[in-house]
N, C-alpha and C positions, 0 to 999 in steps of 0.2 A: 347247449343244454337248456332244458325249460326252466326261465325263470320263474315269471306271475301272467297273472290276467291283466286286461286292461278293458276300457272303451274307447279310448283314444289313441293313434298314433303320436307324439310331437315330430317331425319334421323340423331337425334347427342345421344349418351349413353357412358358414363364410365362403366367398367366393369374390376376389378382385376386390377388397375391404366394403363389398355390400351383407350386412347380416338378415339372414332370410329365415323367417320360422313361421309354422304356420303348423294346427293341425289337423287329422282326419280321423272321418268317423264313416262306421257301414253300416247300413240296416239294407231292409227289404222292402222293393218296389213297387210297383202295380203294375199288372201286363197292360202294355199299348195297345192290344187288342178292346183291353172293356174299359180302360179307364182314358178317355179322349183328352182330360184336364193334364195340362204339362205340371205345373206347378202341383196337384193331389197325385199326379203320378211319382213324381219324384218326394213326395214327401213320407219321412216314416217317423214314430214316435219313441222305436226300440234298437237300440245298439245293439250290432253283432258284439261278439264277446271275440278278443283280440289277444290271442295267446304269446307272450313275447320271449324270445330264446338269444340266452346272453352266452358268450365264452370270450376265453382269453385274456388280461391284464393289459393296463400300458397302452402302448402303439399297435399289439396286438389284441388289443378288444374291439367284440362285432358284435353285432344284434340283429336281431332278424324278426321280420310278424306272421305268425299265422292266424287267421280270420277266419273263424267259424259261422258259415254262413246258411240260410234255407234256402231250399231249389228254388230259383225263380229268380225274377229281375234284380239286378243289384246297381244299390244309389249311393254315392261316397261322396260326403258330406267336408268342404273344403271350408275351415274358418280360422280367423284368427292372425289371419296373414300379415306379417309384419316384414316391411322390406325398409332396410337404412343401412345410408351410404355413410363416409364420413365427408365432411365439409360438402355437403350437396343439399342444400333447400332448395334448389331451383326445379325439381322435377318430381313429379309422381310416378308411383310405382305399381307394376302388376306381375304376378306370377303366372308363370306358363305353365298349363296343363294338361293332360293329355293320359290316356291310357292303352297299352298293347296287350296280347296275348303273346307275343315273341319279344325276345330281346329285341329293340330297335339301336341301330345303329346309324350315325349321321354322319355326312360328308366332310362338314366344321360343324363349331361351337355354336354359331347362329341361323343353322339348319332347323327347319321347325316339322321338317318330313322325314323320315327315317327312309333311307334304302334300299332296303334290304328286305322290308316287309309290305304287305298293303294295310294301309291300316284306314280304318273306317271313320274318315273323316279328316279333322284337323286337330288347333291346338288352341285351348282356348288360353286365353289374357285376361284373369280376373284380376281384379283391383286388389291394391294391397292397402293397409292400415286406412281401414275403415270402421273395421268393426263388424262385418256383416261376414253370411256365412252361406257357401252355396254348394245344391244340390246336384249332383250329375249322375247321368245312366248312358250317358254317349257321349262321344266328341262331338265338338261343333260339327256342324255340316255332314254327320255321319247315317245313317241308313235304319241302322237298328239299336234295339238297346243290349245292354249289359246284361247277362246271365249265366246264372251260376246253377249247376247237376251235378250229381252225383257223375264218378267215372267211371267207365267199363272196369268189368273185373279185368288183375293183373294177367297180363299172356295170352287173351281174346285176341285173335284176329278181325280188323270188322271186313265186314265183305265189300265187294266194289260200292253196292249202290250204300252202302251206309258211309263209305267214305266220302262217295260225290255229295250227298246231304251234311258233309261236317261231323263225323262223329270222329275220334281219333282214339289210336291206339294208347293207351296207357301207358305212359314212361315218368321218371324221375322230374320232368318239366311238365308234368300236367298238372294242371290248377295254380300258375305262375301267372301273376301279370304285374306291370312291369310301370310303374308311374314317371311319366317325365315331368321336370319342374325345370322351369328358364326364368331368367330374370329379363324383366322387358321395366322401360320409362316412355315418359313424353314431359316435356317444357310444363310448368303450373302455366295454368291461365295469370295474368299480370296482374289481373282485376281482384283476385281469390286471393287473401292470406288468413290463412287459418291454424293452428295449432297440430299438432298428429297425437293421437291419442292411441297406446296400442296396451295392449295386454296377454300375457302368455297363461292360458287354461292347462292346467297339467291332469293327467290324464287319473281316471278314477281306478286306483289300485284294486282287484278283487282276490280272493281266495289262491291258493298256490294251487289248485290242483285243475289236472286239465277237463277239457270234456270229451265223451263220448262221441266221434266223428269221422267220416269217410272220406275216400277221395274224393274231391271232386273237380273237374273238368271247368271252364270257364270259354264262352265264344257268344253268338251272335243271336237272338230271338228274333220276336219280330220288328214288322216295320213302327216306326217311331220320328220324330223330329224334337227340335229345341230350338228356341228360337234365339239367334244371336243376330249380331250387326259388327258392320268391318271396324275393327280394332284402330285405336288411335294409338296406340303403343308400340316401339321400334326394340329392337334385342338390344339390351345391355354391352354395350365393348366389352369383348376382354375376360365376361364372368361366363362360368362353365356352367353346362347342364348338371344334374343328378339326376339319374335313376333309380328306382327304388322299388324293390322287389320283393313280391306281398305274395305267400301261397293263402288259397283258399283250401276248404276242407267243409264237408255238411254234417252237420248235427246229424246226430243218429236220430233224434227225433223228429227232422222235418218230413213231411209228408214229401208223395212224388209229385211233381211237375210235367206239365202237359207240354209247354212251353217249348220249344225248340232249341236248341243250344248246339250253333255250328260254330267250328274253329276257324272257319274259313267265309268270306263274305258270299263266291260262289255257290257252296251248300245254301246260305242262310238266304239268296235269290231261289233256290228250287226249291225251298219248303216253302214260301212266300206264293212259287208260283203253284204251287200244289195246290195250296189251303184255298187259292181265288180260281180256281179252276173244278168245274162242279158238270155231272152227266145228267143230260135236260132228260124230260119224262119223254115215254115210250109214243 
């Protein structure tokens, strides 16, 4: 059932006595097409509005988010990250993250690739209890950015060539995506002793009532990069992954988007090679 509004997710799990909390937030991108800057591309000033649905009592209580978001590129904003062990100063800590448009499923606990699906890119290891707070529109090492459209209406068929370009039929899993969090360390430096300062932001309650919003679909735009470098951090023994699974939905009020938005990385290479492929004069 619909509980309230929010702008924030919290994100809190034990796992193998590590406490891990951290939260998120979404706004609206800039196409990699016009904005070349990584850091003004990923950066936004306005939180989507995050619809949150509670049921059940006890052992039997869930929650769930929906994310009301405008067509176009989407940046989810990771901060707050707090990871602690008990009886362990010895090692720093980063959480693992990563985004799907399928359920991903893993081989073990310390798989950082999913099976079952292709997914564009890897999984990034951002630092925990710092303080600091970061931007993403793709996985590491991934191809394109994140975006968010409107859905085909319910019971369209699309045609061949609209399936080979990524567009997908309409089902109860469309505009599902799906966040992996892993707990990763490494040794402190010897040299380094420092304090950990962490703090938990809770999320800004709004109005009970929902918004105005459509389906919408979630897959691949265009081409894009992010710049990372090979991680010093190893998987955590023993502590499990979560998953965590966030339907999108568009404001009735956002404008259409030009932007391309395939489910599939193959689609999201033949609109790529479409748009750089042009007919010379006569």
């Amino acid at each position: 059932m619909f509980s309230n509004n929010t702008e924030t997710v919290n994100v809190a799990y034990n796992t193998n006595n590590y406490n891990v909390s951290l939260n998120l937030n979404f706004g609206e991108g800039k196409d990699s097409e016009i904005c070349k800057n990584e850091k003004e591309r990923k950066r936004f000033y306005e939180n989507y509005n995050v619809e949150v649905f509670e049921s059940g009592e006890g052992e039997n209580y869930m929650k769930g988010y929906r994310v009301i978001t405008n067509e176009g590129p989407l940046v989810i904003k990771v901060s707050n990250i707090s990871i602690n062990a008990e009886n362990d100063a010895d090692n720093d800590y980063a959480i693992g993250f990563a985004v799907d448009n399928k359920e991903p499923e893993y081989t073990t606990e310390y798989s950082t690739i999913p099976y079952n699906i292709e997914r564009d890119g890897t999984l990034w290891t951002i630092p925990a209890n710092d303080g600091e707070s970061y931007n993403f529109d793709q996985n590491p090492n991934a191809k394109y950015q994140w975006v968010a459209k409107r859905a085909m209406d319910v019971g369209y068929e699309p045609t061949k060539e609209e399936l080979e370009l990524g567009m997908e039929k309409t089902t109860e899993y469309t505009g599902l995506i799906y966040l992996t969090f892993m707990v990763f360390k490494k040794p402190k430096p010897v040299e380094v002793t420092r304090g950990v300062t962490r703090g938990v932001t809770r999320g800004v309650t709004r109005g009970g009532q929902q918004m105005e919003s459509d389906a919408a679909r979630f897959g691949y735009g265009n081409e894009a990069s992010s710049s990372s470098t090979k991680s010093e951090f190893e998987y955590a023994s023993n502590t499990e992954r979560y998953v965590l699974p966030i339907r999108l939905r568009i404001n009735k009020k956002s404008g259409k988007s030009e932007i391309n938005c395939s489910q599939h990385l193959k689609g999201a290479e033949v609109n790529t090679l479409r748009r750089q492929t042009m007919t010379v004069p006569f």
